[in-house]
KOLZANU-475755 format. One record per residue (C-alpha): x, y, z negated; residue in three letters; residue number from 1. Coordinates in Angstrom, 3 decimals, decimal comma. Example, Ala and Ser with C-alpha at 12.3 -4.5 7.8 and 13.67 -1.06 7.14 Angstrom:
BEGIN
<x=12,300 | y=-4,500 | z=-7,800 | code=ALA | pos=1>
<x=13,670 | y=-1,060 | z=-7,140 | code=SER | pos=2>
END
This chain:
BEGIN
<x=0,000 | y=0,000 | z=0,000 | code=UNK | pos=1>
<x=1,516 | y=3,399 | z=0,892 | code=UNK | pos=2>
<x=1,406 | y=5,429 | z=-1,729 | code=UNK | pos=3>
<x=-0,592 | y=9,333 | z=-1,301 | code=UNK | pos=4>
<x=2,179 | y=11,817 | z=-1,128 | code=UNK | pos=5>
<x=2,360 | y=14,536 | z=-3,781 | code=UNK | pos=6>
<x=0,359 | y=17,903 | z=-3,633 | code=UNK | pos=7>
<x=2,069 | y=20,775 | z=-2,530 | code=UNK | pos=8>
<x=1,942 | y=23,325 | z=-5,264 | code=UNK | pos=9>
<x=1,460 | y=26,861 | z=-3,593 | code=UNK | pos=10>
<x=0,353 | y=30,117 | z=-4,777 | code=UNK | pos=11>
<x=-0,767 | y=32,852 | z=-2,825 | code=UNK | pos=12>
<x=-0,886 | y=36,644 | z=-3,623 | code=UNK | pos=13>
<x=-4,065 | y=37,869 | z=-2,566 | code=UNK | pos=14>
<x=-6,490 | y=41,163 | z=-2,637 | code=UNK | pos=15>
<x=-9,114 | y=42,218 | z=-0,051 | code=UNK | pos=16>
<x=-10,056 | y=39,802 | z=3,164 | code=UNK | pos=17>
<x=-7,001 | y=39,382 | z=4,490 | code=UNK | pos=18>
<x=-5,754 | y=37,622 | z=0,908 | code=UNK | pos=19>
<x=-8,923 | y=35,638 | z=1,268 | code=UNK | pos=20>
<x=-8,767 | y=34,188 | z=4,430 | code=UNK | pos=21>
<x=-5,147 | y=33,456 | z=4,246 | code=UNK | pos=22>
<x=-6,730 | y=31,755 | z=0,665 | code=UNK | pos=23>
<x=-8,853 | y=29,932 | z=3,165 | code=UNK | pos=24>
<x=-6,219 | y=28,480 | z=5,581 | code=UNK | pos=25>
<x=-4,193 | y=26,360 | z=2,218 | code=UNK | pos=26>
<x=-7,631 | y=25,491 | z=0,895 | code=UNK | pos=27>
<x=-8,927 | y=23,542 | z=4,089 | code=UNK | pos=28>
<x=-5,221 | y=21,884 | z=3,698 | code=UNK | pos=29>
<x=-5,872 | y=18,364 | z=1,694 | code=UNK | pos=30>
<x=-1,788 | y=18,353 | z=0,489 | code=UNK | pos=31>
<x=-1,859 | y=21,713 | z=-0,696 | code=UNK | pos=32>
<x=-2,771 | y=22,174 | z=-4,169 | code=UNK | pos=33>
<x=-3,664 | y=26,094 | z=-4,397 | code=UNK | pos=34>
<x=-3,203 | y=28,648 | z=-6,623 | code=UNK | pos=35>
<x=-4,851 | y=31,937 | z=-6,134 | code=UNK | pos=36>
<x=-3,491 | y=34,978 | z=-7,568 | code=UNK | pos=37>
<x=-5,937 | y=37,973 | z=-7,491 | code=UNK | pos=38>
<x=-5,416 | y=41,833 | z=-7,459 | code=UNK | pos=39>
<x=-7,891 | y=43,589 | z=-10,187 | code=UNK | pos=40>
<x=-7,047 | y=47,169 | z=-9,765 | code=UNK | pos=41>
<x=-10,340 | y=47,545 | z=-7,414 | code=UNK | pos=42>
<x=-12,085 | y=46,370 | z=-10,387 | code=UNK | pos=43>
<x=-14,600 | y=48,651 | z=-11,775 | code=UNK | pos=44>
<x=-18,258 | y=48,808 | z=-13,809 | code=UNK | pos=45>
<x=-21,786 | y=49,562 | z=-11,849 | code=UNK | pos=46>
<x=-24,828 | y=50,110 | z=-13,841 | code=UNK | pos=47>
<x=-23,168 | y=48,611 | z=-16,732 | code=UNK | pos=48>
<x=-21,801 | y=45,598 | z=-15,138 | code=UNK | pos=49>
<x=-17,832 | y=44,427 | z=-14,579 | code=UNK | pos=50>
<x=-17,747 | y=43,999 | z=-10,452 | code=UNK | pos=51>
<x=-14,698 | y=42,186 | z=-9,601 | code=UNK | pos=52>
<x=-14,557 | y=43,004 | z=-5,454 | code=UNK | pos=53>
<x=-11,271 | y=41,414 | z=-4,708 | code=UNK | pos=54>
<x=-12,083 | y=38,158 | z=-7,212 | code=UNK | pos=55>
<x=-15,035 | y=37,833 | z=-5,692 | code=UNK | pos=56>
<x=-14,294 | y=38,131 | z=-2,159 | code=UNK | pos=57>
<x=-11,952 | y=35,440 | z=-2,437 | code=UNK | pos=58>
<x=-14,120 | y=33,469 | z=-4,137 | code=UNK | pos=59>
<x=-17,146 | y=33,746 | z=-1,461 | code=UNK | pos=60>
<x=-15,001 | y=33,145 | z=1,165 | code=UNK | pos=61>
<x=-13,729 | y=29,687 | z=-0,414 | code=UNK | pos=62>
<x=-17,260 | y=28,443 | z=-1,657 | code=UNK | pos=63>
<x=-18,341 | y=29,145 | z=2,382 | code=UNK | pos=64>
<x=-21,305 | y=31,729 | z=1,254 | code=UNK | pos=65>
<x=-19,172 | y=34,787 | z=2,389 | code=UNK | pos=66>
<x=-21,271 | y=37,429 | z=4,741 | code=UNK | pos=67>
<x=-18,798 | y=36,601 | z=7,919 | code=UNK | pos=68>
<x=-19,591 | y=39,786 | z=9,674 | code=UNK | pos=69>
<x=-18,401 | y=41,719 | z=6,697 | code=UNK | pos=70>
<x=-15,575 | y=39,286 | z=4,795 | code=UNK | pos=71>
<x=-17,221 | y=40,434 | z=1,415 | code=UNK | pos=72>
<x=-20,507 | y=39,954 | z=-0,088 | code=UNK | pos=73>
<x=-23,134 | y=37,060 | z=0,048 | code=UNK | pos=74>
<x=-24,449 | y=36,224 | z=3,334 | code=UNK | pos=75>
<x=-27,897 | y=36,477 | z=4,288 | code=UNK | pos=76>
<x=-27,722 | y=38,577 | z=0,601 | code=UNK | pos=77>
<x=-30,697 | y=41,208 | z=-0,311 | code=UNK | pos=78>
<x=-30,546 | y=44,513 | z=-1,831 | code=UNK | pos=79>
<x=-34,113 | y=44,632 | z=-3,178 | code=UNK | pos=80>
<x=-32,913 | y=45,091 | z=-6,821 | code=UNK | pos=81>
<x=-30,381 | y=48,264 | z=-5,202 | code=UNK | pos=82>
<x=-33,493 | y=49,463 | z=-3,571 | code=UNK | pos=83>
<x=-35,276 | y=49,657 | z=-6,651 | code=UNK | pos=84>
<x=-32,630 | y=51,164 | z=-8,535 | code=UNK | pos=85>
<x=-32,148 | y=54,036 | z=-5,407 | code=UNK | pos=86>
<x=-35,936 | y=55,103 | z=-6,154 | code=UNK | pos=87>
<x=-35,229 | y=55,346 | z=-9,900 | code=UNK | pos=88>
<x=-32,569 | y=57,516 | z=-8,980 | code=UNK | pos=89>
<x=-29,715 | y=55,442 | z=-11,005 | code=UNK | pos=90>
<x=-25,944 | y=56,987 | z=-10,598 | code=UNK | pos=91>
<x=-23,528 | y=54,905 | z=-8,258 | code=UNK | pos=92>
<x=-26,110 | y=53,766 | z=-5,955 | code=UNK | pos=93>
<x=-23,212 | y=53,799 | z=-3,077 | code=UNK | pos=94>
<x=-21,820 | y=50,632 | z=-3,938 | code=UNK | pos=95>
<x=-23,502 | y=48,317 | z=-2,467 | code=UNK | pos=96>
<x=-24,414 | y=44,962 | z=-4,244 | code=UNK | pos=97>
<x=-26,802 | y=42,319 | z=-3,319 | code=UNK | pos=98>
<x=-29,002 | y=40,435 | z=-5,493 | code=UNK | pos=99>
<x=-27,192 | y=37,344 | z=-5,300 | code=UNK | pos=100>
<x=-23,499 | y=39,491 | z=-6,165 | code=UNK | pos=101>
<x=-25,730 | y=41,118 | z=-9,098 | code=UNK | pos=102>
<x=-26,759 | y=37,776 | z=-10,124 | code=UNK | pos=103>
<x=-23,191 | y=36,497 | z=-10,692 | code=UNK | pos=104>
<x=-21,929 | y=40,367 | z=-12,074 | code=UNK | pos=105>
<x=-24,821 | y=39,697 | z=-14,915 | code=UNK | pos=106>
<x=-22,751 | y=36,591 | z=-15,910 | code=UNK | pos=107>
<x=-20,150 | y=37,774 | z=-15,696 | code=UNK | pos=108>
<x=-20,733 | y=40,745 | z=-17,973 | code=UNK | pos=109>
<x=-22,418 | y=38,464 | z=-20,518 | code=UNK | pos=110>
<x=-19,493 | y=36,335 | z=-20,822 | code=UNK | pos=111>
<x=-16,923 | y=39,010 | z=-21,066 | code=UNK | pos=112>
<x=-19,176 | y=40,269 | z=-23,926 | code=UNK | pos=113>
<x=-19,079 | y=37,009 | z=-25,892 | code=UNK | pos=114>
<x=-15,558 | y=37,809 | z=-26,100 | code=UNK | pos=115>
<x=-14,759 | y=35,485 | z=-23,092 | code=UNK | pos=116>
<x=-11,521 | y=36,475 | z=-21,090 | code=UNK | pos=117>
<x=-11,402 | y=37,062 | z=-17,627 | code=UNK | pos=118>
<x=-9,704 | y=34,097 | z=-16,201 | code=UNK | pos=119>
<x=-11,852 | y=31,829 | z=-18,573 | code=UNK | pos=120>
<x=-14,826 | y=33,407 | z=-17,389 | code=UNK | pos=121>
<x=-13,603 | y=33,193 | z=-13,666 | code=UNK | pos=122>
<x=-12,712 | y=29,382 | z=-14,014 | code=UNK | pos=123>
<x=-15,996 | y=28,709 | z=-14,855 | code=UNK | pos=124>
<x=-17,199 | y=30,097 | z=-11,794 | code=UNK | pos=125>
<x=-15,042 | y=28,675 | z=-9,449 | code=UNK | pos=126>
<x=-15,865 | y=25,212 | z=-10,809 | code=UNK | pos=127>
<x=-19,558 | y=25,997 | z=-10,554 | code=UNK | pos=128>
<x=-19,113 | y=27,634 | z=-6,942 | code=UNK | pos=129>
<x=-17,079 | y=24,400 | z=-5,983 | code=UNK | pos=130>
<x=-13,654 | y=25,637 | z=-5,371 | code=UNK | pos=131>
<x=-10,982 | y=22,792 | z=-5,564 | code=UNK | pos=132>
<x=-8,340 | y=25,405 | z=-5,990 | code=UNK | pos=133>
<x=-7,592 | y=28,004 | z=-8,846 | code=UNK | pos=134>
<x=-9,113 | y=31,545 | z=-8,809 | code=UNK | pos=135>
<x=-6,744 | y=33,583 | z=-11,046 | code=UNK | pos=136>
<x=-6,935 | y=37,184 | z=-11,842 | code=UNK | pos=137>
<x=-3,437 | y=38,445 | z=-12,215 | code=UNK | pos=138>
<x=-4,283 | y=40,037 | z=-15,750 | code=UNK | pos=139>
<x=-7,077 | y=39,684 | z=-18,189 | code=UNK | pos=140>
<x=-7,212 | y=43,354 | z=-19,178 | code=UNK | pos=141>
<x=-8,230 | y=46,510 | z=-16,816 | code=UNK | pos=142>
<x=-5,676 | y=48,264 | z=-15,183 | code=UNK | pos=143>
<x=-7,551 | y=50,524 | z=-12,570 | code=UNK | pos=144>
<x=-5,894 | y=51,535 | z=-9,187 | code=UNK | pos=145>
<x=-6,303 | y=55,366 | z=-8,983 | code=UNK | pos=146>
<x=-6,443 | y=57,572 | z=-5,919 | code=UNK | pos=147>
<x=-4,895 | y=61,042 | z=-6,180 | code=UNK | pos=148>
<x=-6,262 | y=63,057 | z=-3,617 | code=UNK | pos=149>
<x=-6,906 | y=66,226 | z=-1,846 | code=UNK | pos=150>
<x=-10,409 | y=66,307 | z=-3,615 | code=UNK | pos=151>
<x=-8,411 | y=65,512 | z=-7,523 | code=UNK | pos=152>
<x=-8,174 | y=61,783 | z=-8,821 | code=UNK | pos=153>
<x=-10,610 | y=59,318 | z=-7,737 | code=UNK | pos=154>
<x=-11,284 | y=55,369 | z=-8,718 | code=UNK | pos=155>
<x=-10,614 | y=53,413 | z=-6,279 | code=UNK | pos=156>
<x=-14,035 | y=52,481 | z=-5,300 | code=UNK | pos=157>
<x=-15,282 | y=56,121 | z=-5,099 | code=UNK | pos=158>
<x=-12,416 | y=57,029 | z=-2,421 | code=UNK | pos=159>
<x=-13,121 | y=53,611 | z=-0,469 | code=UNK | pos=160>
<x=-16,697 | y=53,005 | z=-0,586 | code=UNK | pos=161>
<x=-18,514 | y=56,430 | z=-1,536 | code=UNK | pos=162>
<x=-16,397 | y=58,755 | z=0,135 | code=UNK | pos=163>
<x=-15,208 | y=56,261 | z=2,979 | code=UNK | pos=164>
<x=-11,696 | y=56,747 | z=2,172 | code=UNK | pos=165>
<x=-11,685 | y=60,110 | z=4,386 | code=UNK | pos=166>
<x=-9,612 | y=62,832 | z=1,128 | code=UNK | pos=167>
<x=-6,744 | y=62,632 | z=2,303 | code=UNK | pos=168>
<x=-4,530 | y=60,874 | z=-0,256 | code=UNK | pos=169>
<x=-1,094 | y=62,269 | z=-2,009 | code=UNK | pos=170>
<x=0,035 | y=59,600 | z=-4,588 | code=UNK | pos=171>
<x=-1,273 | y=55,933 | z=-6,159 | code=UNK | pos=172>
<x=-1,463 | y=55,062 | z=-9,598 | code=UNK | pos=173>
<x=-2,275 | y=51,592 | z=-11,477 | code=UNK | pos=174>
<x=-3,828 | y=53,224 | z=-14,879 | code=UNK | pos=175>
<x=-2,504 | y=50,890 | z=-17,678 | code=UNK | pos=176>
<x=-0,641 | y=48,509 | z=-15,742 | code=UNK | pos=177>
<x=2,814 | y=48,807 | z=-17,556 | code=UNK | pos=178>
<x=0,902 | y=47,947 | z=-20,712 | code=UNK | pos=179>
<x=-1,154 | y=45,485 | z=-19,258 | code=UNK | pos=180>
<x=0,258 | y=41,480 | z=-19,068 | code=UNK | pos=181>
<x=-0,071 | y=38,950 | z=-16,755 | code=UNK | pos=182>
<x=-1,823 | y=35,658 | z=-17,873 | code=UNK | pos=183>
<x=-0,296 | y=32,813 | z=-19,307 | code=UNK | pos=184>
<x=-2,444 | y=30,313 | z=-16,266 | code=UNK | pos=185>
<x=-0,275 | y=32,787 | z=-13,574 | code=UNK | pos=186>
<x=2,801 | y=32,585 | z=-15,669 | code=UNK | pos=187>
<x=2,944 | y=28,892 | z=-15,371 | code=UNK | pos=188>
<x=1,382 | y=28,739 | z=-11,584 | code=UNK | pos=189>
<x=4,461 | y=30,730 | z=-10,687 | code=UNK | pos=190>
<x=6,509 | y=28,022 | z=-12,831 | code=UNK | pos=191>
<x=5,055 | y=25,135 | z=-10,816 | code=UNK | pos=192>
<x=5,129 | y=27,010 | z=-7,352 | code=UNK | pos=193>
<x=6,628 | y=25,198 | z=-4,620 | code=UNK | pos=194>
<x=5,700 | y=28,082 | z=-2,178 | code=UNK | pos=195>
<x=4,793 | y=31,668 | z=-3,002 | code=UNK | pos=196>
<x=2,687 | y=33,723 | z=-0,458 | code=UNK | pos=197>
<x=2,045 | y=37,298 | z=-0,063 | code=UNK | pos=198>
<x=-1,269 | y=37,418 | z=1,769 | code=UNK | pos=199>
<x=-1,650 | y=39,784 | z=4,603 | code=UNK | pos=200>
<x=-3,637 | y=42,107 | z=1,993 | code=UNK | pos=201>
<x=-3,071 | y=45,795 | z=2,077 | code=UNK | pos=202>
<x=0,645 | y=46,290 | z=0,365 | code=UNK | pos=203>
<x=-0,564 | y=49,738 | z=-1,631 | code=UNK | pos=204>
<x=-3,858 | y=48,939 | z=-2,737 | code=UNK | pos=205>
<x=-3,941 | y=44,881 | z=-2,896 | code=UNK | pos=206>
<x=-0,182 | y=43,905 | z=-3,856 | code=UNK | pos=207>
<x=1,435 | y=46,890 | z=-5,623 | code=UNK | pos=208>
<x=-1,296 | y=47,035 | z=-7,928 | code=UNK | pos=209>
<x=-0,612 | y=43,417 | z=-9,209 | code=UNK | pos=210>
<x=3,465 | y=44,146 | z=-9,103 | code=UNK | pos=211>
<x=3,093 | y=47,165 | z=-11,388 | code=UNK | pos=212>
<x=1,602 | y=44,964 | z=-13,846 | code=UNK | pos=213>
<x=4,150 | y=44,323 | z=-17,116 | code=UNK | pos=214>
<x=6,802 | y=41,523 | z=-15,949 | code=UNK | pos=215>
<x=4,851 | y=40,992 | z=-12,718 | code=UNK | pos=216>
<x=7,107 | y=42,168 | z=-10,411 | code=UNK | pos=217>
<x=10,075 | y=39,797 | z=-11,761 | code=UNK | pos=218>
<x=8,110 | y=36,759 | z=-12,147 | code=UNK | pos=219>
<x=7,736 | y=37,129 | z=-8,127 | code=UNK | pos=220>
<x=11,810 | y=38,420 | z=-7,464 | code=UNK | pos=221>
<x=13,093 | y=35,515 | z=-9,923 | code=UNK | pos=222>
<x=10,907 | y=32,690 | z=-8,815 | code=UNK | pos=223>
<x=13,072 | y=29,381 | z=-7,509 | code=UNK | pos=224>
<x=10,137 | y=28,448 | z=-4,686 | code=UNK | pos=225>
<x=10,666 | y=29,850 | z=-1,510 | code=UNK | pos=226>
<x=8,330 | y=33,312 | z=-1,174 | code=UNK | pos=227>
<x=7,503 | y=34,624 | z=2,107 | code=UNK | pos=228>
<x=4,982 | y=37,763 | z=2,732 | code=UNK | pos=229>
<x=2,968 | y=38,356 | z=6,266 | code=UNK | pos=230>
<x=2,350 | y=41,338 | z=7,473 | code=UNK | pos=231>
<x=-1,104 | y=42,924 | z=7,723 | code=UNK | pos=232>
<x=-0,366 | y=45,104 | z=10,752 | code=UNK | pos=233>
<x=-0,030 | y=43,640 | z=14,407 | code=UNK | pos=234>
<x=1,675 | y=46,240 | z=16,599 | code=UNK | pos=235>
<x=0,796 | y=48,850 | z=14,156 | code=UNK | pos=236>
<x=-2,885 | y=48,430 | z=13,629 | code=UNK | pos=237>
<x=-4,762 | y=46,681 | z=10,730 | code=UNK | pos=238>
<x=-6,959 | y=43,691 | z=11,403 | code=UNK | pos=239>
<x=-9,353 | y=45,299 | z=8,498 | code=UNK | pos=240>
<x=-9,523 | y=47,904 | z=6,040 | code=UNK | pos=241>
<x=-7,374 | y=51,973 | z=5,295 | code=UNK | pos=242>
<x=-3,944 | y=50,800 | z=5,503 | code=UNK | pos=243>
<x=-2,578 | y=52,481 | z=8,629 | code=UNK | pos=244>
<x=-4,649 | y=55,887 | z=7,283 | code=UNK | pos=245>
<x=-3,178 | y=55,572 | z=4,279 | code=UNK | pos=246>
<x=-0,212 | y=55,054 | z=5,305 | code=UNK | pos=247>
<x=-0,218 | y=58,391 | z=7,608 | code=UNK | pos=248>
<x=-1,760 | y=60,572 | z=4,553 | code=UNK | pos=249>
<x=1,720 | y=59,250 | z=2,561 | code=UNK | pos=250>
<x=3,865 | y=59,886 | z=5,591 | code=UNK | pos=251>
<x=5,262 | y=56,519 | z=6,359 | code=UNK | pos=252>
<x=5,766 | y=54,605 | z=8,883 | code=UNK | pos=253>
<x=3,074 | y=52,264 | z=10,345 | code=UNK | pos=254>
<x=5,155 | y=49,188 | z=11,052 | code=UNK | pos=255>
<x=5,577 | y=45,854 | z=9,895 | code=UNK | pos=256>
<x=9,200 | y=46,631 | z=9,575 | code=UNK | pos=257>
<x=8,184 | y=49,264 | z=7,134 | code=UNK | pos=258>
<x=6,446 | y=46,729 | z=4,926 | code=UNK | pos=259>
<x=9,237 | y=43,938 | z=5,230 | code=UNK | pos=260>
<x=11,609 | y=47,046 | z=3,789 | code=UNK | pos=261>
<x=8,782 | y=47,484 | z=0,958 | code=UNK | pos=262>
<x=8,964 | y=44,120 | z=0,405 | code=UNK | pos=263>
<x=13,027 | y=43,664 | z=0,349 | code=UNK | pos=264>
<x=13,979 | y=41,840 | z=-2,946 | code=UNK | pos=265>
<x=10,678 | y=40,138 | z=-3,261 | code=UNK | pos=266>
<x=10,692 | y=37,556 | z=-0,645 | code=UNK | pos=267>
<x=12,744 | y=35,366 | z=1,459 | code=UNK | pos=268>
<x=11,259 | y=36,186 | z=4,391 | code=UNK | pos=269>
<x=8,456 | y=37,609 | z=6,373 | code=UNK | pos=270>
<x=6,085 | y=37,044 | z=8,881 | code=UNK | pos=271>
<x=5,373 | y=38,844 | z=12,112 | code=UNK | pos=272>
<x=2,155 | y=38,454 | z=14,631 | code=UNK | pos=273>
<x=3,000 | y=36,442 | z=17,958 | code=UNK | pos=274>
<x=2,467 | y=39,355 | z=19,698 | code=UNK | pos=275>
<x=5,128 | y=42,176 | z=18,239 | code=UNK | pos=276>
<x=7,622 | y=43,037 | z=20,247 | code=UNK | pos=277>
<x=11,283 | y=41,672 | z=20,252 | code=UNK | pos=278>
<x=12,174 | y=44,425 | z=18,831 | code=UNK | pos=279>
<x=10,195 | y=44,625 | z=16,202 | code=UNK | pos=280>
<x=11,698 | y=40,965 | z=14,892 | code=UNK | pos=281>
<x=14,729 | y=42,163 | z=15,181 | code=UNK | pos=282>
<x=13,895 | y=45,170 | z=13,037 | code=UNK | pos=283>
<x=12,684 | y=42,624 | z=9,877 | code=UNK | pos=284>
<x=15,696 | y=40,562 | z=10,562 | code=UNK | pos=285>
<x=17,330 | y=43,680 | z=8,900 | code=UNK | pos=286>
<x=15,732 | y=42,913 | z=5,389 | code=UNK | pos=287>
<x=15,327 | y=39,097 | z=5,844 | code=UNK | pos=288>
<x=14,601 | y=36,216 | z=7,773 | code=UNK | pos=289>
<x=11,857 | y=37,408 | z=10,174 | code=UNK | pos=290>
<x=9,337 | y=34,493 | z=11,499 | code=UNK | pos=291>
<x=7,100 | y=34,842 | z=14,424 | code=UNK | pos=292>
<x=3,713 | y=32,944 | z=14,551 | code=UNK | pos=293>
<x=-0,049 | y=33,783 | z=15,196 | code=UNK | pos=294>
<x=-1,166 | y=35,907 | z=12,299 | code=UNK | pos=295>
<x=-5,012 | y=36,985 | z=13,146 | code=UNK | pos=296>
<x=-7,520 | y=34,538 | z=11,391 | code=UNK | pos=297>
<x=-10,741 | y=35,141 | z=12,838 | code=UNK | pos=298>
<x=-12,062 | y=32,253 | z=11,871 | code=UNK | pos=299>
<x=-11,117 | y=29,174 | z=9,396 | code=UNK | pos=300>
<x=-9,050 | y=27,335 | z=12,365 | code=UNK | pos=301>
<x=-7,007 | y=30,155 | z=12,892 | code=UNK | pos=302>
<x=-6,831 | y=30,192 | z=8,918 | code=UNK | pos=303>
<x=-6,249 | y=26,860 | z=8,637 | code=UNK | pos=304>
<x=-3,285 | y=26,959 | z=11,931 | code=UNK | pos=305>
<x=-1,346 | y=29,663 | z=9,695 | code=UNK | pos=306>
<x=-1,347 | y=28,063 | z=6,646 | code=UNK | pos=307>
<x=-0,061 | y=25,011 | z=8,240 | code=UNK | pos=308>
<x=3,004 | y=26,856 | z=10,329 | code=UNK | pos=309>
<x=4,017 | y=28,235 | z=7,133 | code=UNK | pos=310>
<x=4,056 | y=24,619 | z=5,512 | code=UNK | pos=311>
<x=5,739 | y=23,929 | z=8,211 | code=UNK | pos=312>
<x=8,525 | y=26,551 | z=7,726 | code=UNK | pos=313>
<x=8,562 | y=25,295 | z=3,844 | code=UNK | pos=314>
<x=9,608 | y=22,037 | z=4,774 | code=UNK | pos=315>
<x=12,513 | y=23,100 | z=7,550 | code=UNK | pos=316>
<x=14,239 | y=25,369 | z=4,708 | code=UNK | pos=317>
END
């Protein structure tokens, strides 16, 4: 009898579609056992309930009830109980949840008021949702990502969603980060790691939220698995979401070399859409080993194709 080959232990970084999907591509992988590490800076409160967008985006999109059109929310989801709160003339009204989202930001709420944590709270869910792999939020306590722009400091959620991320933006900030900590089930995912991925999530908003978190940042630098980050741009346009905006309003460049340079030190190398330019492989190669492969994952396939390729480059190093 041959005996089943051991799990492949890998973690991914992830915030935002692009985390998710890439999420999506290890999960469909039977070898793989996955680790999901989960940005909580977008994290905020909405007629007095904790909304988790990045958690829950990720864990939609694994549990196959994602709205596919969007990459967030509940599909075929109903906004009846928004409605109703619209003609009552309730604050926050912008954000827009469905019934079914409310439904699981209710329990959620309750069981962080029982004095659950986070990650306790979020286990639960995944197991209920059917996940097979491990939805972790990066840190148990709030740490908010804060927008500083030309109309004064703004939460996240209120420069993304309410004012469509048009102020122009001068700085970030991650409100309590360096005295928040990162949990003890990520501490010892990172210890078991035999691969470490940095999802194509947005590098200011998704990834440098969860590296300003206290010892973050060198759990990632210091860890003995291999690491590699992909890029979210191909040829200098985002797939989904403010990056390239944001990254004019901060006056940098819009270029996956850019990002592989942001990333320096972190990871051992970084990954580059099929169709950049030689030149702009040769301009990674500069911080590290640049790789070339298909990087848009339109649909689980596509997922599931990158996920294996960079398996693939796992087991040639």
């Amino acid at each position: 009898m041959t005996s089943r080959p051991e799990c492949l232990k890998v973690v991914v970084l992830a915030g935002g579609v692009g985390g998710a999907r890439m999420a999506r591509g290890f999960a469909r992988i039977p070898s793989v056992k996955l680790s999901v590490v989960v940005n909580v800076g977008d994290d905020d409160w909405f007629h007095g309930l904790k909304v988790c967008p990045d958690l829950d985006t990720v864990l939609y999109t694994l549990s196959g009830v994602v709205n596919r059109s969007q990459g967030w929310g509940v599909a075929d989801d109903a906004t009846r109980a928004l409605d109703t709160l619209r003609k009552l003339e309730s604050p926050d009204t912008w954000m827009t949840l469905g019934d079914a989202d409310l439904g699981l930001h209710i329990y959620r709420t309750q069981a962080l008021r029982s004095g659950q944590m986070l990650t306790q709270t979020m286990s639960h869910v995944a197991r209920r949702f059917g996940l097979g792999a491990s939805l972790l939020p990066v840190s148990d306590q709030e740490c908010p990502t804060l927008v500083d722009t030309e109309e004064g400091l703004l939460r996240f959620q209120e420069w993304f969603v309410k004012s469509r991320g048009m102020p122009r933006v001068r700085g970030l900030s991650f409100q309590g980060a360096a005295q928040a900590s990162v949990t003890l089930e990520v501490s010892q995912a990172f210890s078991n790691a035999d691969l470490i991925v940095i999802a194509p999530s947005n590098p200011l908003l998704s990834i440098d939220p969860m590296l300003a978190i206290q010892g973050f940042r060198t759990l990632v630098s210091e860890s003995k698995a291999p690491r590699v980050a992909i890029s979210p741009l191909i040829r200098g346009r985002a797939v989904k979401g403010p990056l390239v905006k944001l990254l004019e309003d901060l006056e940098a460049p819009a270029t996956s070399e850019a990002i592989a340079s942001h990333y320096a030190g972190l990871v051992d190398a970084f990954v580059v859409d099929q169709e950049e330019p030689a030149e702009v492989v040769a301009g990674v190669a500069h911080h590290m080993r640049a790789l070339q492969m298909p990087t848009l994952m339109s649909d689980e396939a596509r997922s599931q194709e990158l996920a294996g390729k960079l398996l693939a480059w796992h087991q040639s190093i």
